[in-house]
C-alpha positions in Angstrom: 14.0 55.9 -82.7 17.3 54.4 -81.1 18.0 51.1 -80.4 18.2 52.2 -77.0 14.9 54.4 -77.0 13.0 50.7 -78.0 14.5 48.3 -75.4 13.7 50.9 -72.6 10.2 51.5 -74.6 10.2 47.7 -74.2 11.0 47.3 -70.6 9.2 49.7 -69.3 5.8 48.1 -70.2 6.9 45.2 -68.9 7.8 47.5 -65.4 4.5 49.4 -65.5 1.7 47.5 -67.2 3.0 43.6 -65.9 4.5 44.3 -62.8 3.6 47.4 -61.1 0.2 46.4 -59.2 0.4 42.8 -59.8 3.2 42.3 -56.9 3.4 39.3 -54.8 4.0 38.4 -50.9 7.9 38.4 -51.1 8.8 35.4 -48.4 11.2 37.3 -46.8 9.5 40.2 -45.9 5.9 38.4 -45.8 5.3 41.9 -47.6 4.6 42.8 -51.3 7.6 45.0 -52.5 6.1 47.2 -54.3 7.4 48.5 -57.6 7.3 52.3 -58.0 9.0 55.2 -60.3 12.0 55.0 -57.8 13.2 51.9 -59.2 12.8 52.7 -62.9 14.3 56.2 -62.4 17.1 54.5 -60.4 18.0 52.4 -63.4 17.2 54.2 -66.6 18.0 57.9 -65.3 21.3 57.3 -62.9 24.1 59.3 -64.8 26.5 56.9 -63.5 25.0 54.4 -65.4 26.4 53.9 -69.2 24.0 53.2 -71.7 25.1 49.4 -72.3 24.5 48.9 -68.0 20.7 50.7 -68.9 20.3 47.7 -71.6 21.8 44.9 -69.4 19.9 45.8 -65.5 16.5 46.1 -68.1 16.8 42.5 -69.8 17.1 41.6 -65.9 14.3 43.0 -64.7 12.1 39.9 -65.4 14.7 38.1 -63.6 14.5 40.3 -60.7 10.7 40.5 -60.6 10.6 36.0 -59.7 13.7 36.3 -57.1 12.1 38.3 -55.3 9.1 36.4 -55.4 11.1 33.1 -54.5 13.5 34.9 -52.0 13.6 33.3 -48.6 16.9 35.3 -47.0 18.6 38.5 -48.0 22.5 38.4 -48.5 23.3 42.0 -47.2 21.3 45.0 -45.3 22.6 48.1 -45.1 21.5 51.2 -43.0 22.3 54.8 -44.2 20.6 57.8 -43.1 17.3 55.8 -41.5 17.0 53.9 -45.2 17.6 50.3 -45.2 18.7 48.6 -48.5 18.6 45.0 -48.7 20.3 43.1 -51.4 19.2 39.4 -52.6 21.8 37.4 -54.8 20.5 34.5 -56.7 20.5 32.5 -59.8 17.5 32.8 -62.3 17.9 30.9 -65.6 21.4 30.5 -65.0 22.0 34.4 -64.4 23.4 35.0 -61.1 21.7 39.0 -60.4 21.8 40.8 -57.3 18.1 42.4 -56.8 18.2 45.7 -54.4 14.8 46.4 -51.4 14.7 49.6 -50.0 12.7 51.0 -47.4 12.0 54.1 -44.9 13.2 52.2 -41.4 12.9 48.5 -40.6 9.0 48.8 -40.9 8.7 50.6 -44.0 7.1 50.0 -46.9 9.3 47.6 -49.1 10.4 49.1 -52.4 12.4 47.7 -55.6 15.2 50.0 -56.5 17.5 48.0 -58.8 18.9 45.0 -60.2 22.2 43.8 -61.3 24.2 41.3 -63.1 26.8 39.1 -60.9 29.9 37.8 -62.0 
């Protein structure tokens, strides 16, 4: 087995077994956000994405999971095609990430689809 193959091996129990289907109310939305196979496919599977960016958005995905339980404003929404995106910036442990909500309209049903490391 690949390094590779055991950090997203690792990650991806945290994603399915200790975060999908124990989501909290995020404040900004007074919502859950749910975490589904959209956001895992977004980050593991996106061709544009290089193997070390794989490694890197999955050791943040811990981070991601508390700022979007903490998250009381959204930095950015966008609007493409009827889909929202929202996109929180914040600082967790001294990592400044940028956590991406997407949803079906305004009313929707929240969904995590990435996360990213800020400069």
């Amino acid at each position: 087995m690949t390094r590779i193959s055991k950090i997203i091996n690792k990650y991806k129990e945290f994603y399915f077994q200790q975060w999908r289907g124990h989501e909290k109310e995020c404040p900004v939305f007074q919502e859950k956000v749910y975490v589904t196979r959209l956001g895992w496919n977004h980050i593991v599977f996106n061709k544009r994405h290089r193997s070390k960016d794989v490694v890197m958005r999955l050791k943040a995905l811990i981070l991601a999971k508390e700022l979007l339980e903490k998250a009381t404003i959204y930095q950015d929404r966008r609007i493409k095609n009827g889909n929202y995106f929202y996109a929180f910036d914040g600082i967790i442990r001294n990592k400044k990430i940028r956590v991406i909500v997407t949803s079906k309209g305004k009313k929707g049903k929240k969904i995590f689809l990435s996360v990213i490391y800020r400069a």
